[in-house]
N, C-alpha and C positions, 0 to 999 in steps of 0.2 A: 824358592825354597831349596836348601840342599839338604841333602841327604845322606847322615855319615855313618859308616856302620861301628861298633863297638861292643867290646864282650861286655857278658854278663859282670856284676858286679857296681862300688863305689868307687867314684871316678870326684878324686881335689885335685888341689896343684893346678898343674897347668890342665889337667883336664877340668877344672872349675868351671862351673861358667859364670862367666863376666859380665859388672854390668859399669860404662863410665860413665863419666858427667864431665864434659869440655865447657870453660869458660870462654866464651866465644869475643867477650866487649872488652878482656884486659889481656894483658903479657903478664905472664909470673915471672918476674925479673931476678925471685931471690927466693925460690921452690925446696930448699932446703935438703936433706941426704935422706929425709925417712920416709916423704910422701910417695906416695905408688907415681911410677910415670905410662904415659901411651908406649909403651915399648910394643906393642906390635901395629902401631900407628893408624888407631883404627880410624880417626879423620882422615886419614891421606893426605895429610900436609906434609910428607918428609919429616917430619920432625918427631923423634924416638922417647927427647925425654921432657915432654910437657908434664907437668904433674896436673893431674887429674883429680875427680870422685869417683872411687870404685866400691864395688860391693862384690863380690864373688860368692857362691854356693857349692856345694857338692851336690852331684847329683849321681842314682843311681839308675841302672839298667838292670832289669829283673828280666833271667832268661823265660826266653816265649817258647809255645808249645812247638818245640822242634819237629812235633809229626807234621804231616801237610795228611789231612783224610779229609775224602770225597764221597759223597753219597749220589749214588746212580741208579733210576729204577726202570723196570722192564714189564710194562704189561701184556695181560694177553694179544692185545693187537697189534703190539710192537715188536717190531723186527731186529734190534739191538738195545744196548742201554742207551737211557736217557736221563733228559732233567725233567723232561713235560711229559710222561706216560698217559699211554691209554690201555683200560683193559674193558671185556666184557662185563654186562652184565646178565646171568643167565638165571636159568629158571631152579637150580639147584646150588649156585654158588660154584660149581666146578667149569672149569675154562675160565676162570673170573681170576686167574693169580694177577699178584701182583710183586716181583720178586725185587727186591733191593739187596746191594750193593755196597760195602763200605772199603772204602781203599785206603788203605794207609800207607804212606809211603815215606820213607826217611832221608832227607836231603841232606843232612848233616855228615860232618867226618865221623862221628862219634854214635854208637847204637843209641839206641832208646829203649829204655826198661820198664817195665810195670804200666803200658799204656793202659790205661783204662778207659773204653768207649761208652759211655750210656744212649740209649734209644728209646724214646717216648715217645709210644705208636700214637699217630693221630685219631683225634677223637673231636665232636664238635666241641666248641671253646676252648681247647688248646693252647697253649703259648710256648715259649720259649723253654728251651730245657735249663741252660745252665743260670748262675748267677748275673754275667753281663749283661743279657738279654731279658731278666727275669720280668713277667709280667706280659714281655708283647706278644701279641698275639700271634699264631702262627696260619690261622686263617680256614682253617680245616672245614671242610662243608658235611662230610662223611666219615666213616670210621671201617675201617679196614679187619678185618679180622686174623690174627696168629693162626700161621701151621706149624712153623717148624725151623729148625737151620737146615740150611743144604749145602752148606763152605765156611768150616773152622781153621783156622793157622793150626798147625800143629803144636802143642801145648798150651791153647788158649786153652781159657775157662767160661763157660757161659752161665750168667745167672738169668731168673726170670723174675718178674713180680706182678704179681695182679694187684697192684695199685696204678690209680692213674700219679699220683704222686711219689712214687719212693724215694728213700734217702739218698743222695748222692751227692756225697758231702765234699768231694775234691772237686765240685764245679763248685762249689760258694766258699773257696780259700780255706777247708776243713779237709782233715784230714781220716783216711780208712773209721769206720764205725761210727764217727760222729752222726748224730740225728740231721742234719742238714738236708735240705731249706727247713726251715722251721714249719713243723708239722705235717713233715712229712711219714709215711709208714716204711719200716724196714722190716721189709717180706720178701728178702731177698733170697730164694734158693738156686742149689744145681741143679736140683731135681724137676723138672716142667710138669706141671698137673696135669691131671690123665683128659680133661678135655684142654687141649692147645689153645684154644678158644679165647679162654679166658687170661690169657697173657695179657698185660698193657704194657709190660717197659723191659729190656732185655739189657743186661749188663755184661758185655764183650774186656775181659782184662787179657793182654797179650803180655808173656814176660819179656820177650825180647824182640826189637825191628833193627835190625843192621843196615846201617847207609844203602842204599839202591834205590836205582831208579824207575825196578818195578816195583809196582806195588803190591801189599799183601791184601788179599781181601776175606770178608765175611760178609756170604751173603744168608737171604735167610728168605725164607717166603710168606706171602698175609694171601688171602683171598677177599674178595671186595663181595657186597654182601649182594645174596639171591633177590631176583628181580619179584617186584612185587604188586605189577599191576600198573593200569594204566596213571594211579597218578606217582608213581614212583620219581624221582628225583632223576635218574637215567633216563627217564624219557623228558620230564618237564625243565628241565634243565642240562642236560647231558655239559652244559661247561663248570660244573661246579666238581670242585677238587678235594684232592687229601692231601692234605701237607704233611712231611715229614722230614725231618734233622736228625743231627747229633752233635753232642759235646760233649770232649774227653779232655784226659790231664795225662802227663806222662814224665818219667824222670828222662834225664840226660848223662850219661857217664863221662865227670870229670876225671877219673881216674879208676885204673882195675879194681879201686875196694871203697870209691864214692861216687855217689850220683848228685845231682840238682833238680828242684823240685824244680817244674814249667810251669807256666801260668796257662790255668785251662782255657779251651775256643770251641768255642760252634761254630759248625759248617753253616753255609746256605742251607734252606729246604728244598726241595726237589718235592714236586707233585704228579700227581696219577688224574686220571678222569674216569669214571666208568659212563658206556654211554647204551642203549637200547634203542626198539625202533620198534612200528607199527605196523602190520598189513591188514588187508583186509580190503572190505567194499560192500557191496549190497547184491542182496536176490528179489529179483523183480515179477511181478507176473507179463508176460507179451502177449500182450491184447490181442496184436496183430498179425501177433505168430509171424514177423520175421526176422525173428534174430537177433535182434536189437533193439538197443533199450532208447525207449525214443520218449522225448519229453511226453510227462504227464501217465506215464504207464507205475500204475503203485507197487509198493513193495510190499512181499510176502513175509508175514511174522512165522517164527517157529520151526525154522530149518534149521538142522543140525549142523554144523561145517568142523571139521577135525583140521586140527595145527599138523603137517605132513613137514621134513626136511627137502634137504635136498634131491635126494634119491626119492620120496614120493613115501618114505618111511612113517609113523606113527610115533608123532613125541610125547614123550610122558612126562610129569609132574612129580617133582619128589615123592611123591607117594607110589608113583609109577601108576597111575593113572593116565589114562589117554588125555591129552587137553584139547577141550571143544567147548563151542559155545553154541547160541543159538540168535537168529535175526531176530533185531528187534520189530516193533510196530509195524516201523518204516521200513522194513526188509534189510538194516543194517550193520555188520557185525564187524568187531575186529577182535584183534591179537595182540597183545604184544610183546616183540620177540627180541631176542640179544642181535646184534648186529651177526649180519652172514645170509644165508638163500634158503628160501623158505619156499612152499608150498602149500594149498591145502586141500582138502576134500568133502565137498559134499554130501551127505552122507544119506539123508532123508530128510522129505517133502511131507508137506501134508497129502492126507489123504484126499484124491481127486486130482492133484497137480503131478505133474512130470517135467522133465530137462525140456527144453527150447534147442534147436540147433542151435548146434554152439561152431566159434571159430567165423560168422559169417560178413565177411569185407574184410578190409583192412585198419580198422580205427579197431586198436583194441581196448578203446576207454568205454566204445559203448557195445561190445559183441560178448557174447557169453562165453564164461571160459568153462565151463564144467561137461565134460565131457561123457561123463556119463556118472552113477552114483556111487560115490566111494572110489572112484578113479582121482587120484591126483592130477591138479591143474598142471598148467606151467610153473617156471620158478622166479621167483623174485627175487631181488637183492637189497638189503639196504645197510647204508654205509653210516660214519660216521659225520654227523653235520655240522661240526668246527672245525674236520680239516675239509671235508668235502662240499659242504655250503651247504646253507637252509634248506630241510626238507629232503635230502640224504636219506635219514632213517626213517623215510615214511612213503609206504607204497602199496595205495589203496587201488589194485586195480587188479582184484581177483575176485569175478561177482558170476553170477549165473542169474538166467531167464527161465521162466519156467512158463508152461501154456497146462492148462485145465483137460484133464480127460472130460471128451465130451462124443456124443453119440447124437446122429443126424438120422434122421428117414422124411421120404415123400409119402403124401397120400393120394391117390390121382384115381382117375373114373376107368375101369377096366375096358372100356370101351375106347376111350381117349385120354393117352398117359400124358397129353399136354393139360390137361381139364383138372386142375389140383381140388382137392375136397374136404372142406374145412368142418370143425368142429366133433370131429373122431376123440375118444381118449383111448389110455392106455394105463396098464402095467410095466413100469420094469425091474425087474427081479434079478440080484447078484447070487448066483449060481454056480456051482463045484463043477468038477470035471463030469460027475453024474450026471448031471444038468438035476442037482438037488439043491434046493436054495439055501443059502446061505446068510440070506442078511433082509432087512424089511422090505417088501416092494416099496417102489415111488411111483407116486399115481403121477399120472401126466395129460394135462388138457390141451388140448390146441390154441396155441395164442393167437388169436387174429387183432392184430393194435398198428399204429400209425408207427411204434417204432419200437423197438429192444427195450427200450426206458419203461414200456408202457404195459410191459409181460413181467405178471405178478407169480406166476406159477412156475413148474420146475422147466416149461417150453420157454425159451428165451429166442424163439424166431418168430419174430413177427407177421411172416408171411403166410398166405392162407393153403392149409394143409402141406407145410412143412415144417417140420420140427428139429430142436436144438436142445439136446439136455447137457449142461456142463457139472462138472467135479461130480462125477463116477468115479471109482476108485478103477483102478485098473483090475482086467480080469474078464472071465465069461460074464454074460449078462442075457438073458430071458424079457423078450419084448411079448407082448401079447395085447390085444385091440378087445379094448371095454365096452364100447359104445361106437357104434358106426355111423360113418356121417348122415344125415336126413335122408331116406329114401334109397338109404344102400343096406345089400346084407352087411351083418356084421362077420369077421373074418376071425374067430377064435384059435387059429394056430398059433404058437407059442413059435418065436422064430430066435434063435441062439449067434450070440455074434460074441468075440473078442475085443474090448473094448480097451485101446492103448493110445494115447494121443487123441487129435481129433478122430474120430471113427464115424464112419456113417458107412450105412447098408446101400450095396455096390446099385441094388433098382429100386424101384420105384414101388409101393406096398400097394395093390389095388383092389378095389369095390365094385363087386360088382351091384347095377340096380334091382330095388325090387322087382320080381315078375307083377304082381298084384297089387290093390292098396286093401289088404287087409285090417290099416290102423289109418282112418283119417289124417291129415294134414303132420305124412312124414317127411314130407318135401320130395323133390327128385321128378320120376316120371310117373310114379303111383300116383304124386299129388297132384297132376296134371289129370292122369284121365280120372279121378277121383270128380273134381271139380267139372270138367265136359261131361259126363253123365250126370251130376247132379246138375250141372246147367240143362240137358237135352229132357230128364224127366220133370226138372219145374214149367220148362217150356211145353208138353204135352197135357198137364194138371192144365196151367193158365189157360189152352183151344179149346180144353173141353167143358170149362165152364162155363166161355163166353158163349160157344155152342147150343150149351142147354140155357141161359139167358133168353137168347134169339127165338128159340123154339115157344120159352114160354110169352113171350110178347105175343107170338103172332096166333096163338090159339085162340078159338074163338069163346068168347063168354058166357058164362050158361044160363040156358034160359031164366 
């Protein structure tokens, strides 16, 4: 194919184009003076005057749009223009810009007058702006939202319109005011309505571009819309895009006091992405109290955890609300946040549980990160995962352990603190700084059972005269002894301890035994000599009756 260049206008004569017909089977021996000949020998025989069958045409060359304009866009997380942007997506719409670009530039010897650019913001179902393209789709997945211009030529003119269709009628071969495309609305002002918002198409007309090789530009800026939640499109799809074009028309000055109308073009479209990302993880209970979350250990519902930044800050919600959530069922929570370093905070437990040492090894998928309540974790990052790979903006590994306030004591023979002594109960009573109670006793029995599983009451240790009471709230707490083991006094002082974590009372609680058996079979050593005197006087009754037996056998009969 070659390639020839030629001004505008209608082009006969020798510029015609030609079409022959060579008789290949005879000689024209006697061609006559009026038939057309191969005079530019287009067989390449040498020979100039074969007569032929020609047809010739005129044909014309309609000047093209001597602008060359480019669209460039720059989102938030881009570092210069581009054609493939990416910005945020955040939780108020701000840091979410999305700034485009339009360059015009004039390659010609000759200015260019009355450019006129139109821009038709994307919106989903979009197509093509001008007539050549009219119909295809432009492929748009999201819709971008108007703020404003931020770069006019000097003496452009900007119009707006809140139609997704407005008239623009020099892309479909019509000229200023026509209603073009057909059924289109012309709502075209200078004046931008008081919320920017609602723009959908901006109309950029430049009176004058003088030949150069820089370009002029007009840029303008959209904000990509606030994030909305775990099923938001920035997280469940972060590749889906916003297309956006332009197509304009422009004259051409053939001479100081005429111009030529150019045939209007659309640019390529140029797209944006907005992308988000997830944090979060689980709060566990630690059975084992160490540290770690180790299979089969459940998760705590109901814990409050606050969205913290980078700095360990409190982020707020368009309404300027703190955002937080709380564990589900499974002890599991997230966030989802715009791409960049996050952190969060813990904030409150239910009542009865507390923080787990946190920070404990080196694996930190399974160690607690909470440090204490309301103190911000470490920081996390998450990126974008179309340029940074799958899974980029997802970074579940900010969780806390937690272990149960719980209260421990022995109960042991005052004689022999190895001699433990089962089936005591008790009071215990959440208590002020007065030592004035505060909240309902919990009665407490002694669990004597073959395991943990097999203690039904608030004692959860199975062992004989020791005890375990779990989920106390933290704080003072008032112990005092209801009932004393078989055969021991009962020990009514009221003993006061601080109850944070696990806690147990530093000795051993002790009984002493009864002096006397005042109350038949109370076990201990009363029920001992209880039994040896009732044995030693049934044994004294039984001699003395056999006794008197004996005596009457041997008496003698009366006369």
């Amino acid at each position: 194919m070659t390639t020839l260049s030629a001004t505008p206008g209608t082009h006969t004569g020798d510029e015609s184009q030609t079409a022959v017909l060579f008789d290949q089977n005879r000689t024209l021996t006697d061609p006559g003076t009026g038939g057309p000949r191969d005079k530019w020998d287009l067989n390449g025989n040498g020979n100039t005057t074969e007569l032929v069958g020609q047809s010739t045409v005129a044909w014309t060359v309609l000047p093209a749009a001597g602008a060359s304009i480019s669209k460039l866009v720059k989102g938030a997380l881009d570092a210069d223009w581009t054609t493939n942007g990416l910005t945020n997506a955040t939780f108020t719409g701000a840091d979410s810009q999305v700034d485009y670009r339009l360059q015009i530039t004039n390659p010609n010897a000759t200015p260019l007058t009355n450019v006129t650019v139109y821009d038709l913001f994307p919106r989903v179902g979009d197509t093509a702006i001008g007539g050549s393209l009219a119909g295809t789709p432009r492929g748009s997945q999201w819709a971008s939202l108007f703020q404003g211009m931020t770069s006019v030529p000097a003496g452009a003119t900007v119009s707006y319109s809140t139609s997704i269709n407005p008239c623009r009628p020099e892309l479909f071969g019509g000229t200023a005011g026509q209603a073009l495309p057909v059924g289109c609305t012309n709502s075209w002002t200078t004046t931008p309505p008081f919320d920017p918002r609602a723009v959908r198409a901006i109309k950029v007309t430049v009176p004058r571009v003088d030949p150069s090789a820089t370009p002029t530009n007009i840029d303008f800026r959209m904000n990509a819309p606030a994030l909305t939640g775990a099923s938001d499109q920035a997280i469940t799809n972060p590749g889906a895009v916003s297309n956006n074009n332009v197509a304009w028309s422009a004259f051409r000055a053939s001479s100081p006091s005429a111009s030529d109308s150019l045939l209007a073009s659309e640019a390529p479209a140029v797209s944006v992405r907005r992308a988000a990302g997830q944090i979060g993880d689980r709060v566990w209970l630690d059975t084992n109290r160490n540290g770690l979350q180790d299979p089969g250990e459940p998760g705590v519902a109901g814990v409050t955890v606050e969205l913290r930044d980078s700095a360990g800050n409190t982020v707020r919600d368009a309404s300027n609300a703190p955002i937080r959530t709380t564990t589900d069922a499974d002890g599991n929570y997230r966030f989802t946040v715009p791409l960049g370093t996050w952190s969060v905070a813990f904030l409150s437990v239910p009542a009865g549980y507390q923080l787990t040492a946190s920070k404990v090894g080196s694996d930190d998928t399974i160690d607690s990160d909470a440090t204490a309540l309301g103190a911000a974790t470490h920081t996390v990052t998450v990126t974008d995962p179309i340029r940074n790979g799958a899974g980029a903006n997802v970074n579940l590994d900010l969780d806390a352990g937690l272990v149960t306030n719980s209260l421990g004591w022995e109960k042991v023979d005052a004689t022999d603190a190895g001699h433990r002594l089962g089936g005591s109960e008790w009071t215990l009573t959440p208590v002020d700084a007065g030592n004035t109670p505060i909240g309902a006793p919990i009665a407490v029995t002694d669990c004597v059972a073959a395991n943990a599983a097999a203690c039904t009451g608030r004692d959860v240790d199975p062992g004989n005269g020791t005890f375990n009471v779990e989920g106390l709230t933290s704080g003072r707490w008032r112990l005092v002894e209801t009932k004393a083991p078989a055969g021991y006094k009962l020990d009514p002082a009221p003993r006061y301890i601080e109850v944070s974590g696990a806690t147990k009372f530093a000795a051993p609680i002790e009984n002493a035994q009864q002096e006397a058996p005042t109350i038949p079979l109370t076990g201990g050593t009363g029920s001992f000599l209880f039994w040896a005197t009732a044995g030693g006087l049934t044994a004294l009754v039984a001699l003395g009756l056999a006794a008197q037996r004996i005596r009457r056998r041997r008496a003698p009969l009366a006369a």
